[in-house]
C-alpha positions as CSV (number, residue, x, y, z in Angstrom):
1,X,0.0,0.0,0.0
2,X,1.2,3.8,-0.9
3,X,0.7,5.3,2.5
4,X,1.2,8.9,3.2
5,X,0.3,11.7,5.0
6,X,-2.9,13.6,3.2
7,X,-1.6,16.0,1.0
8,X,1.2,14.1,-0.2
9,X,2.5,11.3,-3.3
10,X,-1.7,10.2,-3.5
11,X,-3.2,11.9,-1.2
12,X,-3.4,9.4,0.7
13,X,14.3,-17.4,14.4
14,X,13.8,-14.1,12.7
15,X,17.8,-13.0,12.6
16,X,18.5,-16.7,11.2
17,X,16.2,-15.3,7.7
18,X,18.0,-12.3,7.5
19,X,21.4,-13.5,7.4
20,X,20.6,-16.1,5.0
21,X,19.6,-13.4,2.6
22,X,22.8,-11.6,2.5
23,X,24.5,-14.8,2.6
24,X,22.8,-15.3,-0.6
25,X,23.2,-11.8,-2.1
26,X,25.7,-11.6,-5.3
27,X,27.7,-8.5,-2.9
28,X,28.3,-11.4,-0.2
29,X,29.6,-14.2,-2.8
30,X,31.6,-11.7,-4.4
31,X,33.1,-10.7,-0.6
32,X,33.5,-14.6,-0.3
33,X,35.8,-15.2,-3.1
34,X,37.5,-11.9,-2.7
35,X,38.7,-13.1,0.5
36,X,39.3,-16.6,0.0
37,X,41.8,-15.2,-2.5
38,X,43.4,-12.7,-0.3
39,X,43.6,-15.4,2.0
40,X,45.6,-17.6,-0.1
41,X,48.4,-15.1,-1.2
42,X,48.8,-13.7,2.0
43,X,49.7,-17.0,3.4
44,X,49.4,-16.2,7.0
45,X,51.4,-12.9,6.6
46,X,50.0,-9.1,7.3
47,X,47.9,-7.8,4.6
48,X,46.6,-4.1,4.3
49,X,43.0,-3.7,2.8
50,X,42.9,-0.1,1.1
51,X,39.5,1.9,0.8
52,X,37.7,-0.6,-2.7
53,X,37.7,1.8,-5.9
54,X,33.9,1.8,-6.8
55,X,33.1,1.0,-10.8
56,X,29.8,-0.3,-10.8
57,X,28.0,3.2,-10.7
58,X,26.0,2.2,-8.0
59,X,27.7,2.8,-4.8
60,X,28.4,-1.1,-4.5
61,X,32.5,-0.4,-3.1
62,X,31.7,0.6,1.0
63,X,29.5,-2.7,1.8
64,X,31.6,-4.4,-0.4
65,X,34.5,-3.1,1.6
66,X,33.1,-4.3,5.0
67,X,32.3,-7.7,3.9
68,X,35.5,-8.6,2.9
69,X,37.0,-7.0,6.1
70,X,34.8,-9.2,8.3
71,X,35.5,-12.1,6.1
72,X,39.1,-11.8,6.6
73,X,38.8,-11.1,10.5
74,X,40.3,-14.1,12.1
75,X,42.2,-15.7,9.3
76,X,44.9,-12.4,8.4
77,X,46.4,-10.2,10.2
78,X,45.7,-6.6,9.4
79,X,47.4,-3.7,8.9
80,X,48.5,-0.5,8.4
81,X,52.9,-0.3,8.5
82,X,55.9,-2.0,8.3
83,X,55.7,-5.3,6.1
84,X,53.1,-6.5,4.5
85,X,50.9,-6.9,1.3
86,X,49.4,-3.9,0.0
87,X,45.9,-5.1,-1.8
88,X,44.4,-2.2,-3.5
89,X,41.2,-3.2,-5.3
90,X,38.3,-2.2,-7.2
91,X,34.8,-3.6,-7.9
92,X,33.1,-3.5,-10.8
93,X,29.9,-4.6,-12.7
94,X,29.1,-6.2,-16.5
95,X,26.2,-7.4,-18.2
96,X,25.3,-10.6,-15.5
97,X,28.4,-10.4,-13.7
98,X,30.3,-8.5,-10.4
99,X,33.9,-8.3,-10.6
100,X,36.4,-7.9,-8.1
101,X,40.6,-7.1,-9.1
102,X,43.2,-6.1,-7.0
103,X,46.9,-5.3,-7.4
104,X,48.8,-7.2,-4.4
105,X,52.2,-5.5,-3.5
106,X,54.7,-6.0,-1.0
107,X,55.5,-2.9,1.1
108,X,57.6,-1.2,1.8
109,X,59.8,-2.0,-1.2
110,X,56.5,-1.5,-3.2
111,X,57.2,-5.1,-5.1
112,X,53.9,-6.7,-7.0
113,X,53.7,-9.7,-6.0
114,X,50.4,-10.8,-7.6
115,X,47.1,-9.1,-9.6
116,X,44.2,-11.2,-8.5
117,X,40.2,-10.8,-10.2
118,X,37.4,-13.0,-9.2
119,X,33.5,-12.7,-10.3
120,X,30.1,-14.3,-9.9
121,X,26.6,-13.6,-11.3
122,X,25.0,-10.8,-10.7
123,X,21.2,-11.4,-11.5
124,X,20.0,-12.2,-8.3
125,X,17.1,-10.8,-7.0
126,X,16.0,-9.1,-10.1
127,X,12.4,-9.7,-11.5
128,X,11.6,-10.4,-15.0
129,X,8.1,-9.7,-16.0
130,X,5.5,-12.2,-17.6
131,X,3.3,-10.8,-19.9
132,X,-0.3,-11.6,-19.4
133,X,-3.4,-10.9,-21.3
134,X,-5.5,-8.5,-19.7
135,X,-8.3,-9.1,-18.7
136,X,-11.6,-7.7,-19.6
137,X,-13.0,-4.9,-17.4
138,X,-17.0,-5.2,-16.2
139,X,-17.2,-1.4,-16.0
140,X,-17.1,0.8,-19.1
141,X,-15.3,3.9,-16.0
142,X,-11.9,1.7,-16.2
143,X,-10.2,0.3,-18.6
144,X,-6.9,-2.3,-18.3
145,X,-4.0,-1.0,-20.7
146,X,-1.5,-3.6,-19.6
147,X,-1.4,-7.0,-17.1
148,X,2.0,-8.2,-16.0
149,X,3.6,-10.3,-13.3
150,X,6.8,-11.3,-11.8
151,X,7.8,-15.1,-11.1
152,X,7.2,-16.4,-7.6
153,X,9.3,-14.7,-5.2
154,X,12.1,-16.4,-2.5
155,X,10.1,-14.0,0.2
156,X,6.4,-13.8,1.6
157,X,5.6,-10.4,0.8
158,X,3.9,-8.5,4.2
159,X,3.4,-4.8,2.3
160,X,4.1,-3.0,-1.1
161,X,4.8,1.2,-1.0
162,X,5.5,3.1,-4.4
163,X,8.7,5.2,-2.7
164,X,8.2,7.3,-6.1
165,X,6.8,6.4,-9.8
166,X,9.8,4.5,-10.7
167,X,10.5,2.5,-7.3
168,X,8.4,-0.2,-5.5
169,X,9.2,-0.8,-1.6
170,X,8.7,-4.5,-0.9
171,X,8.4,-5.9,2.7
172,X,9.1,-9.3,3.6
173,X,8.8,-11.2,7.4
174,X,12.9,-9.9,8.0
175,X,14.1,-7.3,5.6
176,X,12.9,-4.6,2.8
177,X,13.8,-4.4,-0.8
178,X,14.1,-1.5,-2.7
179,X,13.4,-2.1,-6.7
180,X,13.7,0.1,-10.3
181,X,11.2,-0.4,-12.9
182,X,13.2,-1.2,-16.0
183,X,11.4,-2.2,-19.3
184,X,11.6,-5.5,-18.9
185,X,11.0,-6.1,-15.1
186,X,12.1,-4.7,-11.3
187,X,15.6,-4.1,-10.5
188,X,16.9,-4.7,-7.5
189,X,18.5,-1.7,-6.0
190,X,19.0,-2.6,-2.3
191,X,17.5,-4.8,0.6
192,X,18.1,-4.2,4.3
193,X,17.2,-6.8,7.5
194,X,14.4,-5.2,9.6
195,X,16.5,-4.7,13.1
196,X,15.6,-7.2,15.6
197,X,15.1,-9.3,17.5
198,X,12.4,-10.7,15.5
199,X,9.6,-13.4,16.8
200,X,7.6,-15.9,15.6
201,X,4.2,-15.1,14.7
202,X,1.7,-17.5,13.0
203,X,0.3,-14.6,10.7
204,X,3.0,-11.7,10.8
205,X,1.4,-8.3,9.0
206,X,3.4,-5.4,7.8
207,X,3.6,-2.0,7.5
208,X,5.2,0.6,5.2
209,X,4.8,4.2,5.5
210,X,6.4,6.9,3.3
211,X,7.9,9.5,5.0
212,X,7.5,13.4,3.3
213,X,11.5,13.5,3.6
214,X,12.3,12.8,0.5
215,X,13.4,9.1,-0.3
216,X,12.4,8.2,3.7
217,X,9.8,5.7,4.8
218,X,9.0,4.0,7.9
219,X,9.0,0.3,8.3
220,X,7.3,-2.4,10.5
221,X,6.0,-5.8,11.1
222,X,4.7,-8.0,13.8
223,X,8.0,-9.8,14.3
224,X,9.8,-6.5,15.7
225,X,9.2,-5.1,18.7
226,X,10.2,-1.3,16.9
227,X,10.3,0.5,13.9
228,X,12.6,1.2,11.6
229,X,13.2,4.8,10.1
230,X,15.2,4.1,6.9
231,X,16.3,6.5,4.1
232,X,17.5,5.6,0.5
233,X,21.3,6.8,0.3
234,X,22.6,5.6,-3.7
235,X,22.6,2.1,-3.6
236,X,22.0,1.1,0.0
237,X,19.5,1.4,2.6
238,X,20.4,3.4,5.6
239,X,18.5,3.0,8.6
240,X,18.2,6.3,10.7
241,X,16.4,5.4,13.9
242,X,14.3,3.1,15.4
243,X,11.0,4.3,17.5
244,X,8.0,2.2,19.3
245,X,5.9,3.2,16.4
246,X,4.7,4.7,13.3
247,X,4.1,7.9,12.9
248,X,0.7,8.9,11.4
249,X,-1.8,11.8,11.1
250,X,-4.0,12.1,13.9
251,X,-2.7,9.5,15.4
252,X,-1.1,10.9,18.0
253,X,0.2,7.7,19.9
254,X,1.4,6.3,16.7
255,X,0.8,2.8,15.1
256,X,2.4,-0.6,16.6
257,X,1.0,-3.9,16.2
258,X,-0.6,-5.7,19.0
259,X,2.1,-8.4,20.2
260,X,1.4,-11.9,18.4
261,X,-1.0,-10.5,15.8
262,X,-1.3,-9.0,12.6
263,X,-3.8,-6.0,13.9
264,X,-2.4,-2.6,14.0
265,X,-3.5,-0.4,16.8
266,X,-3.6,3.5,17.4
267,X,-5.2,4.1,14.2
268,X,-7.0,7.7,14.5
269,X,-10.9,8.0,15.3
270,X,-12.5,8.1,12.3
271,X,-11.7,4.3,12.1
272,X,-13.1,3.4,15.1
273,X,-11.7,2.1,18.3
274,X,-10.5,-1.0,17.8
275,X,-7.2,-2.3,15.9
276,X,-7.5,-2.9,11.7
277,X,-5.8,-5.3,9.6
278,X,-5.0,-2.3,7.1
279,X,-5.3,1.3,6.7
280,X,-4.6,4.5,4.3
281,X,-5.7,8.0,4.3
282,X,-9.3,7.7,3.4
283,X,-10.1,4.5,4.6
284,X,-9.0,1.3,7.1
285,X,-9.9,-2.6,7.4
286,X,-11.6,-3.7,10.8
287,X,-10.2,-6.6,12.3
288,X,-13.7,-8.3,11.5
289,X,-13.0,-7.3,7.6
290,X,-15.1,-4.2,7.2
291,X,-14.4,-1.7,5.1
292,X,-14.2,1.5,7.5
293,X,-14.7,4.6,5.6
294,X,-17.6,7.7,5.8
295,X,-20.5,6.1,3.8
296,X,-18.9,2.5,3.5
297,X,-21.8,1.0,5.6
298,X,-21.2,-2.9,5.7
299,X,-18.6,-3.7,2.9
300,X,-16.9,-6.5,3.3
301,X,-13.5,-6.8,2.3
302,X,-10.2,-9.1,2.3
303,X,-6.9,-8.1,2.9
304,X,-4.6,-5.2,1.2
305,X,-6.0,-1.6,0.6
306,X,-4.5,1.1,-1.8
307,X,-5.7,4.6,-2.8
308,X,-6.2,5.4,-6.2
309,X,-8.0,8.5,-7.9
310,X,-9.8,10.9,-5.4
311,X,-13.0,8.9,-4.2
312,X,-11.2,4.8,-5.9
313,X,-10.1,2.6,-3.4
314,X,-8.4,-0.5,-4.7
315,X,-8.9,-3.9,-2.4
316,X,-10.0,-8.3,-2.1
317,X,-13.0,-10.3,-2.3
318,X,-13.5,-11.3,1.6
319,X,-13.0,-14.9,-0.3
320,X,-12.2,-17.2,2.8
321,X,-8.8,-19.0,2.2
322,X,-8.8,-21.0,-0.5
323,X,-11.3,-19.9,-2.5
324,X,-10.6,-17.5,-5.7
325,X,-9.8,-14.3,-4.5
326,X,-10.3,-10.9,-6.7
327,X,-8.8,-7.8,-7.2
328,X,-11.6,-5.4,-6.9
329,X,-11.6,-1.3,-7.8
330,X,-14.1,0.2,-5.6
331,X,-15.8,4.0,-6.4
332,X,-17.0,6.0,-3.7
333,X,-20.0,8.3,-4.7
334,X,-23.0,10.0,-3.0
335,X,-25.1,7.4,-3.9
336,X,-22.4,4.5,-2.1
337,X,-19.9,2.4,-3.0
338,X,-19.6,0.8,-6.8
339,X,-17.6,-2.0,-8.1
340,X,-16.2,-0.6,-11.0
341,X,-13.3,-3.5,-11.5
342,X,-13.0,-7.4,-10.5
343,X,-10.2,-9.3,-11.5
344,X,-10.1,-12.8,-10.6
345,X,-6.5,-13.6,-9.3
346,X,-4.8,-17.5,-8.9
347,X,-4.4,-17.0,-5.4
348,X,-5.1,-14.9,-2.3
349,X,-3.8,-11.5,-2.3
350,X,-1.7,-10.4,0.1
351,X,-1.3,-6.8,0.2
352,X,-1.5,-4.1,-2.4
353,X,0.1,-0.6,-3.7
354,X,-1.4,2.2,-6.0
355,X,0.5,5.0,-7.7
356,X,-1.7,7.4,-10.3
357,X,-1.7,10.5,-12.6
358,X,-4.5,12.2,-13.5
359,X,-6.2,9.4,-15.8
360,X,-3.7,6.7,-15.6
361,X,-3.2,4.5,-12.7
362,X,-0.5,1.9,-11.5
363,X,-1.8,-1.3,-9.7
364,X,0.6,-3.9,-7.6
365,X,-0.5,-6.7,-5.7
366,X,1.1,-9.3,-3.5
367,X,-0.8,-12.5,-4.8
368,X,0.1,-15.7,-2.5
369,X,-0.7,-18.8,-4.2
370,X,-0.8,-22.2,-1.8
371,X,2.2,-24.4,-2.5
372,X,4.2,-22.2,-4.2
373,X,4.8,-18.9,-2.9
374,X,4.7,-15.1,-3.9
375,X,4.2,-12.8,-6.8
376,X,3.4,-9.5,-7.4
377,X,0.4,-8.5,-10.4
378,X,0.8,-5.2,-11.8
379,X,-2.5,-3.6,-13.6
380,X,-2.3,-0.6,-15.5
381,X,-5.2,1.2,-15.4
382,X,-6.8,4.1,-17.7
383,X,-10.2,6.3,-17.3
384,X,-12.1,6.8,-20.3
């Protein structure tokens, strides 16, 4: 969901996870190799690491940096003077592929001794879109210009933000990705744990909030007793501070989840009293399902809710689990809500994000499909 403060964008064994994911990151193999090699001609002795010389363009060279340092922690000796093995390095990036060279040299009588280069793929974690017919809409108000979606994802996905028109935030059980839309598919830019520790819950919700500091948002789920404030600096995410919880108009307490659950408390009056599964500017999801809006009356709903044009709210069929779920456009009028688009989806969806213009519009959802896993949709939308 694209959540924001009104006036803004649209108006509207956890730690066990986390470091199997940047185990698994192309960065971390890269760091791997890079130090298995430094290990090997260093043979024991001192070895200096100087400051990685950044090619890729994106920033890659200080995380790339660390890793390597804590890799070599414990099995050489570092430092600074007197003898040793100079390494001076640089990482770079091709067309499927990160790079690491180095020019080894024995100081001080500035000897090279070796010039080493490793590499490994570099693909992982992008997604490649499927195209998909689209299908036909049951409201001549909204028409579908384009249907896509990505293959099934190694990560439940708990929340979906549009950080601007080109970037998607994507929130998992234990970390966030940041991606690019490219013409093909999403890049992926950067991911970052969620700071623990992190608990098991049988049905963990999340929570993404954009912040109106520019390339900011807040992040949270049910596993983490705090919040993360995290901002987007080049090709990494930073994270700034950490706070009990959200930060949200009219909501002067802030949201947290209640421990164990997936309900989000501290949501401000004109949703009621009680926790929601789900909220944006206009309009929130009672724990019982319920839409909670002025005029809504007794619409029942499913999970995932996203903003679109003034007076469009994009949400599920309250379809109980395992039946066929629906993407469902909903228009909010004098004369009460209308379905104005249904889309039948493969699975259940899981949570869902909205970016528009002034006729277009940008639909993602998190669609979980039983025995397999993940994927997002993306509907392009277009008013007459």
């Amino acid at each position: 969901m694209q959540r924001a403060a009104p006036g803004l964008a649209l108006a509207l064994g956890g730690w066990l996870f986390a470091a199997a994911a940047l185990a698994d990151s192309p960065l971390a193999r890269l760091a791997d190799s890079a130090a298995d090699e430094i290990a090997r001609i260093a043979k024991g002795g001192v070895v200096e690491l100087q400051a990685t010389e950044d090619r890729t363009g994106r920033g890659l060279a200080p995380d790339f940096h660390a890793l390597v340092l804590a890799r070599l922690k414990g099995r050489v000796p570092l430092a600074s003077s007197g003898p040793r093995l100079r390494i001076a390095s640089v990482v770079s990036e091709t067309p499927g592929r990160l790079s690491f060279s180095a020019r080894v040299v024995e100081e001080p009588a500035g000897t090279l001794v070796d010039l080493l280069a490793v590499s490994v793929p570099a693909g992982g974690g992008d997604l490649t879109f499927l195209p998909q017919r689209p299908p036909a809409p049951n409201d001549a108000s909204l028409e579908i210009s384009g249907s896509l979606r990505t293959p099934v994802l190694a990560t439940s996905i708990l929340d979906l933000a549009f950080l601007d028109a080109d970037r998607l935030l994507v929130l998992s059980p234990d970390e966030v990705s940041l991606y690019r839309w490219t013409g093909d598919g999403l890049s992926l830019l950067a991911r970052r744990p969620l700071p623990g520790p992190l608990t098991p819950v049988r049905t963990p919700g999340g929570l993404l909030v954009t912040s109106a500091k520019p390339d900011s948002f807040w992040a949270l789920t049910s596993r983490a007793a705090r919040a993360a404030f995290i901002s987007v600096e080049g090709s990494r995410l930073v994270e700034r501070q950490q706070a009990d919880t959200v930060p949200w108009p009219a909501a002067p307490q802030g949201l947290r989840y209640l421990p164990g659950t997936n309900l989000i408390e501290g949501a401000p009056a004109p949703f009621g009293t009680g926790p929601v599964l789900d909220l944006d500017s206009a309009a929130a999801i009672s724990a019982e399902g319920r839409l909670l809006c002025v005029g809504c009356r007794d619409q029942r709903v499913g999970l995932g809710l996203a903003g679109l044009w003034p007076g469009f709210l994009a949400v599920s069929s309250p379809a109980p689990p395992g039946a066929q779920d629906s993407l469902i456009v909903l228009e909010h009028t004098e004369a009460g809500l209308h379905t104005r688009l249904r889309v039948p989806v493969d699975g259940g969806v899981r949570a869902l994000a909205g970016r528009v213009d002034q006729r277009a519009a940008r639909l993602v959802a998190a669609i979980t499909v039983p025995a397999e896993g993940d994927y997002l949709l993306v509907l392009d939308l277009v008013r007459p």
